[in-house]
Kinemage of the C-alpha trace (Angstrom):
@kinemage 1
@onewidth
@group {chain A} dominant
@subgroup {mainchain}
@vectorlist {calphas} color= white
{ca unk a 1} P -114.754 -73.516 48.112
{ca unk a 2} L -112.554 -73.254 45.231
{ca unk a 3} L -113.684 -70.047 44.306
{ca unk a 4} L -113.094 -68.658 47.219
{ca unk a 5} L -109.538 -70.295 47.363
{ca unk a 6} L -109.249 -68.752 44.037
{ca unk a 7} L -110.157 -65.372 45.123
{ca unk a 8} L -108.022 -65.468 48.487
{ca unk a 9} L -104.915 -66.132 45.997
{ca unk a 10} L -105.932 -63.413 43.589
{ca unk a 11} L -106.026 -61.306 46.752
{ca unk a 12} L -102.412 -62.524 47.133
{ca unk a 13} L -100.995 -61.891 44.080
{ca unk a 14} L -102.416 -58.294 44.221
{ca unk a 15} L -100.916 -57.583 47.071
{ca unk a 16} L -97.244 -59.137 46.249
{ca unk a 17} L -97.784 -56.566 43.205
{ca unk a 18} L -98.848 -53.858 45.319
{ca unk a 19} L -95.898 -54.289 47.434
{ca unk a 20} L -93.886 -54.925 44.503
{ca unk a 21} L -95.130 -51.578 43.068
{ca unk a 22} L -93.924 -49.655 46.463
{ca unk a 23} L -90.510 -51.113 46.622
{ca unk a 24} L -90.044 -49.705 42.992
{ca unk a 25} L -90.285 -46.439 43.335
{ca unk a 26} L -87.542 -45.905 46.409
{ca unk a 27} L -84.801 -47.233 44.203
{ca unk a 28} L -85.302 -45.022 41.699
{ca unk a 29} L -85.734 -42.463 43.845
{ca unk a 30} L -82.152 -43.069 45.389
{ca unk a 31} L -80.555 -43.789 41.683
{ca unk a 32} L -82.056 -40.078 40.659
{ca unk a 33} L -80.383 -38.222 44.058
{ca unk a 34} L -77.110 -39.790 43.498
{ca unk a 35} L -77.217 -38.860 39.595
{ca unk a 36} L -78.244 -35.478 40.470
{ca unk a 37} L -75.191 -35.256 43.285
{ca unk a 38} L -72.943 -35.828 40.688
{ca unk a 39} L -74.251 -33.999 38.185
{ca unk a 40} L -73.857 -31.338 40.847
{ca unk a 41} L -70.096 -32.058 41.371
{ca unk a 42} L -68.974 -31.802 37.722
{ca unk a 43} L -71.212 -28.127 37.287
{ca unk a 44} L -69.451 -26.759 40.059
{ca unk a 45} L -66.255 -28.387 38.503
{ca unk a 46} L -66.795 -26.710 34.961
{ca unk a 47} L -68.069 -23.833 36.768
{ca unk a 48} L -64.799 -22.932 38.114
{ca unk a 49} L -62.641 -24.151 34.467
{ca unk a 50} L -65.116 -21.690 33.139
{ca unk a 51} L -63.984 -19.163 35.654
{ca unk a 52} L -60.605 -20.106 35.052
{ca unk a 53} L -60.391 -19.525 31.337
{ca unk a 54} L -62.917 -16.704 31.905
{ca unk a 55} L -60.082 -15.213 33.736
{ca unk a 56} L -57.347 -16.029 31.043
{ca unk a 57} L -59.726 -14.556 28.638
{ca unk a 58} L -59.663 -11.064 30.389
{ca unk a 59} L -55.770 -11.221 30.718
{ca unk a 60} L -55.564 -12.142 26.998
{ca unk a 61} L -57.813 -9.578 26.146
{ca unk a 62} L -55.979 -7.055 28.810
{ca unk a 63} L -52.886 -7.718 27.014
{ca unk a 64} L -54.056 -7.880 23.413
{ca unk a 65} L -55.781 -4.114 24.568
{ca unk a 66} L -52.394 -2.983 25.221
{ca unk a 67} L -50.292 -4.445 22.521
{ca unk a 68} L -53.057 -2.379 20.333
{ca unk a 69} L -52.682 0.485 22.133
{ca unk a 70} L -48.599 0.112 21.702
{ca unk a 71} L -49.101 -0.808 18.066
{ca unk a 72} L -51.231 2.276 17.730
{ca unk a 73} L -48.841 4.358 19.515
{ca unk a 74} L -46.157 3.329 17.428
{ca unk a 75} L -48.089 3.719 14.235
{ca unk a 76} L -49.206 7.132 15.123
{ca unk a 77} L -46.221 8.632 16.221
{ca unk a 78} L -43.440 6.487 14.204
{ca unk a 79} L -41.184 8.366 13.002
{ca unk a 80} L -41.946 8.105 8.814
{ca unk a 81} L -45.178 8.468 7.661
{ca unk a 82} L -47.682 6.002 6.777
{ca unk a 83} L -50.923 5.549 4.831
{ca unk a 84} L -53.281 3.277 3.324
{ca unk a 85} L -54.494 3.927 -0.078
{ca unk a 86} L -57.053 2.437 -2.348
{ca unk a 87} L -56.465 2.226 -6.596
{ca unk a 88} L -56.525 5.927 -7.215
{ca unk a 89} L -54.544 7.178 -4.291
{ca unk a 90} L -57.232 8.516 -2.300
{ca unk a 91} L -55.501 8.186 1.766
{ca unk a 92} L -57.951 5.628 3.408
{ca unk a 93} L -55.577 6.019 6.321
{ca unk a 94} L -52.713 7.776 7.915
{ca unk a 95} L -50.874 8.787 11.099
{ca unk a 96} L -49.787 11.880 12.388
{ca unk a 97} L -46.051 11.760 11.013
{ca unk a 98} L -47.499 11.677 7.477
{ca unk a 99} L -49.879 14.584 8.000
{ca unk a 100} L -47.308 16.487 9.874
{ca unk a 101} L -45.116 15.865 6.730
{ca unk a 102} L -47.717 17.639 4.748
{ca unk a 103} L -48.186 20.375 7.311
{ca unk a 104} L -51.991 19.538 7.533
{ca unk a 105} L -53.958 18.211 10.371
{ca unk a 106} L -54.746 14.295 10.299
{ca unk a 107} L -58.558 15.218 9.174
{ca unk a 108} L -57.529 16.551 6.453
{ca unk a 109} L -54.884 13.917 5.122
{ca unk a 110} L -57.848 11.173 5.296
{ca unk a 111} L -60.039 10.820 2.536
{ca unk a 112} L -57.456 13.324 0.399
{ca unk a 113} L -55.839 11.600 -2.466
{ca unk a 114} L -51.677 11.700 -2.359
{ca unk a 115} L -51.858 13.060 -6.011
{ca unk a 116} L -52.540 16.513 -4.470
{ca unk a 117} L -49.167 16.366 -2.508
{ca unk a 118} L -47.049 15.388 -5.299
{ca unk a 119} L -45.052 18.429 -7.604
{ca unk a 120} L -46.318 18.540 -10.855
{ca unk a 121} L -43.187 17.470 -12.539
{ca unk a 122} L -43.599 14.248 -10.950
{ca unk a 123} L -47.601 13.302 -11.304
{ca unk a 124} L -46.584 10.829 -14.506
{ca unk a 125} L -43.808 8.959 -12.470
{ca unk a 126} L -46.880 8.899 -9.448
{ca unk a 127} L -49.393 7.552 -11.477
{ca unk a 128} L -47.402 4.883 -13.653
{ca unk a 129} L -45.870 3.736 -10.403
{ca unk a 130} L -49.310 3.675 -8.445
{ca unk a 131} L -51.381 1.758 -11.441
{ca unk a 132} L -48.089 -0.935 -11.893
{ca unk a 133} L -48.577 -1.755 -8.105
{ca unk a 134} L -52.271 -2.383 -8.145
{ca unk a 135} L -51.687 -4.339 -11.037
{ca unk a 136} L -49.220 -6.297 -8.992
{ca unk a 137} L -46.313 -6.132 -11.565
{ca unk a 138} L -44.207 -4.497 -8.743
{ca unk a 139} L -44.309 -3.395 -5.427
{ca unk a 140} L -44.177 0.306 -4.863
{ca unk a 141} L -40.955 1.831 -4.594
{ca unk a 142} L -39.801 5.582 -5.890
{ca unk a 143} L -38.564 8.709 -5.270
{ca unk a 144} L -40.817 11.374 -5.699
{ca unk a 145} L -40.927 15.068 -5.153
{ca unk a 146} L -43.512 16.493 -3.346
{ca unk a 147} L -44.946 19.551 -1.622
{ca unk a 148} L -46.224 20.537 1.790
{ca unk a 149} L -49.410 22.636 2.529
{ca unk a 150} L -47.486 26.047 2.407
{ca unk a 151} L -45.868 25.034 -0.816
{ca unk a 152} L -42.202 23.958 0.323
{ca unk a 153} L -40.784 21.131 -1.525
{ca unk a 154} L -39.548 17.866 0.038
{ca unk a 155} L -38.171 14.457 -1.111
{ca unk a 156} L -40.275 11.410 -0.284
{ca unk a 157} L -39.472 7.972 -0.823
{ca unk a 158} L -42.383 5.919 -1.166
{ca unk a 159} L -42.334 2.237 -0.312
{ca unk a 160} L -45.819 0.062 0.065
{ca unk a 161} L -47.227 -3.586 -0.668
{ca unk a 162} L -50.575 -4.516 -1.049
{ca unk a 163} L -52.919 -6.089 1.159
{ca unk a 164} L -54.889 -9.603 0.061
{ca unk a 165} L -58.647 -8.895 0.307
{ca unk a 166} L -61.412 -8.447 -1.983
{ca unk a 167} L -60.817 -4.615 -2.296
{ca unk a 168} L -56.670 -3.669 -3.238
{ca unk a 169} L -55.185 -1.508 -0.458
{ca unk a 170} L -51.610 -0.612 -0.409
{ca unk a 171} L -49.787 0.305 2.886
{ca unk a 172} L -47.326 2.913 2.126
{ca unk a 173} L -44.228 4.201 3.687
{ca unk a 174} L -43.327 7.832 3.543
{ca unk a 175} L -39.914 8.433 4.246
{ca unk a 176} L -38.883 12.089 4.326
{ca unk a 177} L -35.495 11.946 2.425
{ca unk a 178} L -34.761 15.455 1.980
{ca unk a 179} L -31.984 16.144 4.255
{ca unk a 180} L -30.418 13.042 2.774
{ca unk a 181} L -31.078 14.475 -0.381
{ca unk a 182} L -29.855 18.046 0.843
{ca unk a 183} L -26.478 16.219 1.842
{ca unk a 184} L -25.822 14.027 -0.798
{ca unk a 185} L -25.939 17.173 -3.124
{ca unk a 186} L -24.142 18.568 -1.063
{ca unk a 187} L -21.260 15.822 -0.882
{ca unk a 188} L -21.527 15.934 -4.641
{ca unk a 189} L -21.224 19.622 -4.818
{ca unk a 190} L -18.088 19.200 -2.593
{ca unk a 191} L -16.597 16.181 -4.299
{ca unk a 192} L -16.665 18.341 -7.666
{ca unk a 193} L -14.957 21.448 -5.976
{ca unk a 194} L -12.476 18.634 -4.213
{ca unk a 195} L -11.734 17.451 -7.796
{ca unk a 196} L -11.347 20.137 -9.370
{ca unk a 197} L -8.949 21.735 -7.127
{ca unk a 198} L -7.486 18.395 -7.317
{ca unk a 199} L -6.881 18.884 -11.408
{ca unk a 200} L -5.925 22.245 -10.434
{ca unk a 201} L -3.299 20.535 -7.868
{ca unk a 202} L -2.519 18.088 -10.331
{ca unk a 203} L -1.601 20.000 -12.951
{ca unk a 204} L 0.727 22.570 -10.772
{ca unk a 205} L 2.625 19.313 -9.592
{ca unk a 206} L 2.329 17.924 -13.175
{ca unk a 207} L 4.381 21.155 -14.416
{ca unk a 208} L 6.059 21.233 -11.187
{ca unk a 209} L 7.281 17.488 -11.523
{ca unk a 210} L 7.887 18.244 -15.777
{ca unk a 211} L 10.004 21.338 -14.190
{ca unk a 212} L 11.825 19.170 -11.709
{ca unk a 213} L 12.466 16.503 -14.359
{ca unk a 214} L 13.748 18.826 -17.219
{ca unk a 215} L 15.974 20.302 -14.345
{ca unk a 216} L 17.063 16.893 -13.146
{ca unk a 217} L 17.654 16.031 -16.752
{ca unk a 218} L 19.705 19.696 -16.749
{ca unk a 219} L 21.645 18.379 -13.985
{ca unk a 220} L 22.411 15.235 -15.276
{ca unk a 221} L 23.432 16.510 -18.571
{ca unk a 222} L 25.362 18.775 -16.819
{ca unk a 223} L 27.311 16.069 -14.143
{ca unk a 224} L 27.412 13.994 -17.602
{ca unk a 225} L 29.664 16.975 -18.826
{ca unk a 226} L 31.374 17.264 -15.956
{ca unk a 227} L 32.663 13.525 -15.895
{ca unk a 228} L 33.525 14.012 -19.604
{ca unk a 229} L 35.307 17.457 -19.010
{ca unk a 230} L 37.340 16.001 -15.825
{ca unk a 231} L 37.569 12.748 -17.676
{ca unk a 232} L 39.033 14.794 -20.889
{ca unk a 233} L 41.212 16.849 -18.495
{ca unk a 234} L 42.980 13.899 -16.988
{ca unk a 235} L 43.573 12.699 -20.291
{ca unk a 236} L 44.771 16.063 -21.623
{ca unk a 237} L 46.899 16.309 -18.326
{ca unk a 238} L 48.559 12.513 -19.153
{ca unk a 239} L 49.473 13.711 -22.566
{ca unk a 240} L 51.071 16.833 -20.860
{ca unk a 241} L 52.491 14.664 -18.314
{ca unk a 242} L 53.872 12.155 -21.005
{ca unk a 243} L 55.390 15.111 -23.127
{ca unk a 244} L 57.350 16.466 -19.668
{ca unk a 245} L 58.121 13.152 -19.035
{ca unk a 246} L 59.634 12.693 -23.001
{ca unk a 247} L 61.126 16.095 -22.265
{ca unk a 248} L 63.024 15.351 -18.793
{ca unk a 249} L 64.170 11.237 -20.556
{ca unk a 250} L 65.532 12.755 -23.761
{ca unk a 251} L 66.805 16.051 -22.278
{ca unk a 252} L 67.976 15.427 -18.908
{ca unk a 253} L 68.956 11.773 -20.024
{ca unk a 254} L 70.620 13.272 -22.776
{ca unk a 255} L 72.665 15.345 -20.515
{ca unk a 256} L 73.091 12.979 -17.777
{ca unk a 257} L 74.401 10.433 -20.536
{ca unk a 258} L 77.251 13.191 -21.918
{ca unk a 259} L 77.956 13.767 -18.404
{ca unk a 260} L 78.725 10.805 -17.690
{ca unk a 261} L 80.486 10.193 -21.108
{ca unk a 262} L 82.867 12.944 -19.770
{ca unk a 263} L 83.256 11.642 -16.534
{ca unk a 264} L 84.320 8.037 -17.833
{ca unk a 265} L 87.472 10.239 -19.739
{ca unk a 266} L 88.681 11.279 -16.223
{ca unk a 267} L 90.724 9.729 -13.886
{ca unk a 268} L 88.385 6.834 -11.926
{ca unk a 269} L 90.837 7.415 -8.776
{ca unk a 270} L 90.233 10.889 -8.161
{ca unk a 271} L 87.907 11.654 -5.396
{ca unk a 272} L 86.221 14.510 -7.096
{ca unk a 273} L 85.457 12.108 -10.018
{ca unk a 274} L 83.978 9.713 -7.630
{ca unk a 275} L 81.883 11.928 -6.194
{ca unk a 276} L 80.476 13.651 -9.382
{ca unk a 277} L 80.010 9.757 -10.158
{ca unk a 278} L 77.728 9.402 -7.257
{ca unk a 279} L 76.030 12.619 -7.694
{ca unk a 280} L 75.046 11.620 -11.555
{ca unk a 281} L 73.437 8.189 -10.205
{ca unk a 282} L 71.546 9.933 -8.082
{ca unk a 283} L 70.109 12.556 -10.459
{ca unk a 284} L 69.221 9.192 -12.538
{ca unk a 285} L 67.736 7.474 -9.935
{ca unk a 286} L 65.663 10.771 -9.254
{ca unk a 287} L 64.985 11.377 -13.058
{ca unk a 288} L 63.144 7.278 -13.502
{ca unk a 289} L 61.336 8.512 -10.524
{ca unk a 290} L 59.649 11.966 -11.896
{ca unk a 291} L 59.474 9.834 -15.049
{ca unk a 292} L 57.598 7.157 -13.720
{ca unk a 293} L 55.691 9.370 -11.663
{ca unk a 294} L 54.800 11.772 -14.874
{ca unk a 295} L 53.613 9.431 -17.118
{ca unk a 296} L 54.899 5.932 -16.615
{ca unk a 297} L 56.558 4.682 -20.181
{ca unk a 298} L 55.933 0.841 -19.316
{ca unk a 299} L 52.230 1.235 -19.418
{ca unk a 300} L 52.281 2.916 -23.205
{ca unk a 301} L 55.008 0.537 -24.228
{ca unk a 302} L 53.988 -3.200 -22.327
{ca unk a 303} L 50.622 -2.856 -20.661
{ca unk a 304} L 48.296 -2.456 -17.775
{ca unk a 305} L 49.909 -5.659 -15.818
{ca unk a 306} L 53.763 -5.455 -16.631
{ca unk a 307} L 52.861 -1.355 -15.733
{ca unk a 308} L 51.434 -2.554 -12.087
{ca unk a 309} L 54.552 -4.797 -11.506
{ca unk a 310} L 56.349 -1.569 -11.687
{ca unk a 311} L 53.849 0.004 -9.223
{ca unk a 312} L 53.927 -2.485 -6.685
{ca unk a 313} L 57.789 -2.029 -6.886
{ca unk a 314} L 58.119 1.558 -7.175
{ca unk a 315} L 55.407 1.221 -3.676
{ca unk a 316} L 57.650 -0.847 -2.089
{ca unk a 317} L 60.914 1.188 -2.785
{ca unk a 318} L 59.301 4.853 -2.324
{ca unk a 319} L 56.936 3.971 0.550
{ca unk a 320} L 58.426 0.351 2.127
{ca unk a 321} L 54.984 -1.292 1.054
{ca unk a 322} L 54.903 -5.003 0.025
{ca unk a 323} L 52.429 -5.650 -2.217
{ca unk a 324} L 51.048 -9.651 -2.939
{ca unk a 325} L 49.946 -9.713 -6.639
{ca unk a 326} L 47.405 -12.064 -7.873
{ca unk a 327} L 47.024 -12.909 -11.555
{ca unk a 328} L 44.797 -15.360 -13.591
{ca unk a 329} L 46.915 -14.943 -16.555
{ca unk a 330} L 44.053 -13.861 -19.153
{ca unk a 331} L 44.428 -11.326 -22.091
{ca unk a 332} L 43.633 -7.932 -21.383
{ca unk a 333} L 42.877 -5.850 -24.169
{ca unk a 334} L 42.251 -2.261 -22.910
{ca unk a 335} L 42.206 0.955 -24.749
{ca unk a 336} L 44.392 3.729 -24.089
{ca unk a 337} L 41.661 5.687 -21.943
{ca unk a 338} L 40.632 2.817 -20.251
{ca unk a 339} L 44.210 1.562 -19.125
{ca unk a 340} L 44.913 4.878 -17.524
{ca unk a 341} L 42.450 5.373 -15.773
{ca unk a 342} L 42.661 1.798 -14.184
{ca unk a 343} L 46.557 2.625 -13.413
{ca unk a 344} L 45.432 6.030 -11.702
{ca unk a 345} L 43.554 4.768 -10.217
{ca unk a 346} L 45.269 1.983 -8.483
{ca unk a 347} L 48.254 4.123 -7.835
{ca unk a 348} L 46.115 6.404 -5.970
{ca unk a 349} L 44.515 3.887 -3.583
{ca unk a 350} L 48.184 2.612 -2.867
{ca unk a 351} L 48.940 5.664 -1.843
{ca unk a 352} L 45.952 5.560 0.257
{ca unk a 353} L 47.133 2.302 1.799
{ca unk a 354} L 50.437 3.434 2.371
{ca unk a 355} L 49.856 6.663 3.994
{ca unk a 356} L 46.252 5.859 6.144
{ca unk a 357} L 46.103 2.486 6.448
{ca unk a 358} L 48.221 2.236 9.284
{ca unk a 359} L 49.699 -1.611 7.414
{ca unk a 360} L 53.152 -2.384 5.536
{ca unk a 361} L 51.132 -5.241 3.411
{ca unk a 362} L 48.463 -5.321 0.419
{ca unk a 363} L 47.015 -7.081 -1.741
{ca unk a 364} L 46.068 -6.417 -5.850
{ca unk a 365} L 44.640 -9.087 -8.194
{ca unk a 366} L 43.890 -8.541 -11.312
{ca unk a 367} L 41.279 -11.068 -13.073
{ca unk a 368} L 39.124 -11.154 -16.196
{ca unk a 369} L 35.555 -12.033 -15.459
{ca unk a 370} L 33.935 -12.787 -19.572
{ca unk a 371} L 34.445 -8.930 -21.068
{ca unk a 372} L 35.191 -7.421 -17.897
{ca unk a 373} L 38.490 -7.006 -15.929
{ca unk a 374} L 38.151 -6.545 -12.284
{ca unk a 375} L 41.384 -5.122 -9.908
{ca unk a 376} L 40.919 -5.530 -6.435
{ca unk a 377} L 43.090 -3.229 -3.565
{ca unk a 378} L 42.768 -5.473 -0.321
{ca unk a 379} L 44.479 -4.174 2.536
{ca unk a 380} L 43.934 -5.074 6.294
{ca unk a 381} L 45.053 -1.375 7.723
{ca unk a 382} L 42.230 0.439 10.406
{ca unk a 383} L 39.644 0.584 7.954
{ca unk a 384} L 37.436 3.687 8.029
{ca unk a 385} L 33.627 4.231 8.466
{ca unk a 386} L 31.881 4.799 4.987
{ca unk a 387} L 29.069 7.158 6.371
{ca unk a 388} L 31.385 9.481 7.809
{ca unk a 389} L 32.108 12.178 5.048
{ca unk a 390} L 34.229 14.291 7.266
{ca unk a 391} L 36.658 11.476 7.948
{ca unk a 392} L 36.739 10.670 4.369
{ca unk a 393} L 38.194 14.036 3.383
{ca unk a 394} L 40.657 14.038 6.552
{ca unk a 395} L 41.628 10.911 6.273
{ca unk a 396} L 42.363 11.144 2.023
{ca unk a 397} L 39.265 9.037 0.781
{ca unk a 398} L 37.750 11.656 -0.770
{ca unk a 399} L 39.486 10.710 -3.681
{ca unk a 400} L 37.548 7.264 -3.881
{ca unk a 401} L 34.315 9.648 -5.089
{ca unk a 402} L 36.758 10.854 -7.869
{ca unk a 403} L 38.106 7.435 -8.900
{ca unk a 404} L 34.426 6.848 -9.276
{ca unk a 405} L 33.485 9.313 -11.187
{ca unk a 406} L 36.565 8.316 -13.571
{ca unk a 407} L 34.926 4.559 -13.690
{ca unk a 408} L 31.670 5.419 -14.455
{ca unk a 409} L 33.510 7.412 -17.363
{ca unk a 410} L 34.715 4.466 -19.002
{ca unk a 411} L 31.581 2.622 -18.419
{ca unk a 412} L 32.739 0.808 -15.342
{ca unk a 413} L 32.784 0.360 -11.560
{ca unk a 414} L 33.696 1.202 -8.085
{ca unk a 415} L 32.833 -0.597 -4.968
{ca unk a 416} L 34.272 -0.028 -1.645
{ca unk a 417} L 33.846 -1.968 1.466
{ca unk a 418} L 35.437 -0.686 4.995
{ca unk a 419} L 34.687 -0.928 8.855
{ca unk a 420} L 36.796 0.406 11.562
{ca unk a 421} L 39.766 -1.780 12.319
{ca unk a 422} L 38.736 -4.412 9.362
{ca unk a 423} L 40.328 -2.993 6.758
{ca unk a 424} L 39.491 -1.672 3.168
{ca unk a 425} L 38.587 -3.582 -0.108
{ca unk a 426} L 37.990 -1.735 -3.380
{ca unk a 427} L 37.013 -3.293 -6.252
{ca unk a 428} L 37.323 -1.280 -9.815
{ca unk a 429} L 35.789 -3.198 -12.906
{ca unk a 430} L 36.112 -2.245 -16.500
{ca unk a 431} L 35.511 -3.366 -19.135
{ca unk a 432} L 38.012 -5.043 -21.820
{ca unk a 433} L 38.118 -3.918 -25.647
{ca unk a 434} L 38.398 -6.347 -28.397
{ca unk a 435} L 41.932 -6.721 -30.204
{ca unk a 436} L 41.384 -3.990 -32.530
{ca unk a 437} L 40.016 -1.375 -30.608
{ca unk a 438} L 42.769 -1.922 -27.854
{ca unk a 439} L 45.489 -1.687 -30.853
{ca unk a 440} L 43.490 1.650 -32.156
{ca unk a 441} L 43.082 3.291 -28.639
């Protein structure tokens, strides 16, 4: 009996097992589907990323095709030439420009060496220039010349760097430079005709301008004598007018004097008497008049002022002009030369004033400014236009260009300012001579 209990629960237990053992084997069975449904989900996922960047792959590679294909383009057919070259200038590569440079197909620039291209003349320059790249002192930069494949010359610039990697390369750059070259001896050919006609100019206007100037200095010398012979004239025709005027006082005063000696012996209160009388005043009064106007004898005997007193009234009497004078007072030494001309010269703008002005009034001052003496004629008449020559000589003011001339003489002055209707001011400035020299003069 309790074996057999034994054995019916032994028969139990195998079957909870047994049971046990089925159940097992449908949940892992439904773990593994779900895995594998997922596992499904993310290939088809990454499936289509793959396609994805499998397409952005193609585009890349689409594009990188034809940025090659440009670059190649551009290398090709750019418009210098360019080559690769190894240590001893044998042309690993090139593009069309640089064989069509040479005159040679592009076969035949590869695997030649540039040496062959360059003149003779210049195969040192080549080869120092060449071995000082490679040995990376210097980049590559000359000017060579070289020749094509029928033997014409050309001018190359050659420019190249070298690329990193275990065997040197150096890209060059050959840039055709002969038309520059062409030009620019050209310009210089030019510029050296251009300066030498410009010497040649030069020196025409150098002897032109060394004729002008000896002929200006002719002129000058000339107007120099001019002044001096006018100046010298005037002064020759003074002296002659002082001797006439000695001549017509001592003579003429002589007689007028006896005259009127005579005259006193006769009887006072006959009218003939009388009348001779008043005749012999009047050739008196007409005799201090041709005597002042000759050569006046106050300006030899007192001086440039007391001499202009006598001007202004002389003016006044002979042409009814009032004249204000203005004096400071100081010394005034003046030579002989000097005083004259100042006195001339004032007389003549007076008369100026007095017959053109259209005005009764004027104005002279006389003042010493340190060795200087300066006269100004002031009147307030119609005035005139200075740049109107032909008035000038019309109107009598051409004779302000000779009182100029007669100032610049005696190393001074003459300014004039005038407008229509404002009235004229001249100023003449001289200057003064020490004691002595006035005394001598």
């Amino acid at each position: 009996m309790p074996y057999k209990k034994k054995r019916t629960a032994k028969k139990r237990v195998t079957r909870a097992q047994r049971r046990r053992s089925q159940r097992r084997p449908t949940v892992s069975t439904k773990m593994t589907n779900e895995r594998l449904r997922s596992l499904v989900r993310d290939m088809e996922i990454r499936q289509v990323e793959l396609q994805l960047e499998n397409e952005q792959l193609r585009e890349a590679e689409m594009e990188l095709s034809k940025a090659a294909e440009r670059y190649a383009s551009l290398y090709e057919y750019a418009p210098i030439g360019y080559v690769t070259l190894d240590r001893d200038g044998k042309i690993l590569e090139g593009n069309r420009t640089a064989a069509k440079m040479f005159g040679i197909e592009r076969q035949a620039l590869l695997g030649s060496n540039l040496s062959n291209f360059v003149s003779r003349e210049y195969h040192d320059i080549w080869y120092l220039q060449r071995r000082a790249t490679f040995s990376g002192k210097t980049k590559l930069a000359c000017e060579i010349e070289m020749r094509r494949a029928d033997g014409s010359a050309l001018t190359v610039r050659l420019e190249g760097m070298l690329e990193p990697g275990k065997d040197l390369r150096c890209r060059t750059a050959l840039i055709d430079i002969t038309d520059w070259k062409d030009a620019e001896q050209t310009l210089s050919d030019v510029t050296r005709t251009l300066e030498e006609r410009v010497k040649e100019q030069t020196a025409q206007i150098r002897l032109q301008v060394s004729a002008r100037k000896q002929t200006e200095q002719e002129l000058d010398q000339y107007r120099r004598n001019l002044k001096t012979l006018a100046a010298e004239l005037m002064l020759a025709e003074e002296r002659e007018r002082q001797r006439m005027a000695e001549d017509v006082h001592d003579g003429l005063g002589q007689a007028l004097f006896r005259a009127r000696m005579k005259l006193g012996q006769l009887s006072a209160t006959e009218p003939a008497a009388r009348e001779i009388g008043t005749i012999l005043e009047e050739i008196g009064r007409m005799m201090n008049t041709m005597t002042f106007e000759l050569s006046p004898p106050v300006l030899r005997k007192v001086g440039l002022r007391a001499a202009l007193k006598s001007l202004a009234r002389e003016m006044q009497r002979q042409y009814n002009l009032l004249i204000e004078i203005e004096d400071d007072g100081q010394s005034i030494p003046l030579n002989e030369r000097t005083a004259l001309i100042l006195f001339r010269s004032v007389r003549e703008l007076l008369i100026n004033v007095a017959k053109h002005a259209q005005t009764d009034r004027a104005r002279l001052s006389l003042q010493r400014i340190d060795d200087s003496l300066q006269i100004k004629v002031e009147d307030r008449g119609k005035g005139f236009d200075l740049a109107d020559q032909s008035h000038h000589v019309e109107s009598g003011h051409f004779g302000l260009f000779s009182i100029r001339e007669r100032m610049e003489y005696v190393g001074g002055t003459s300014t004039i300012r005038s407008s229509p209707a404002d009235g004229t001011v001249v100023i003449l400035t001289a200057p003064v001579a020490s004691a002595k020299a006035a005394a001598s003069g």
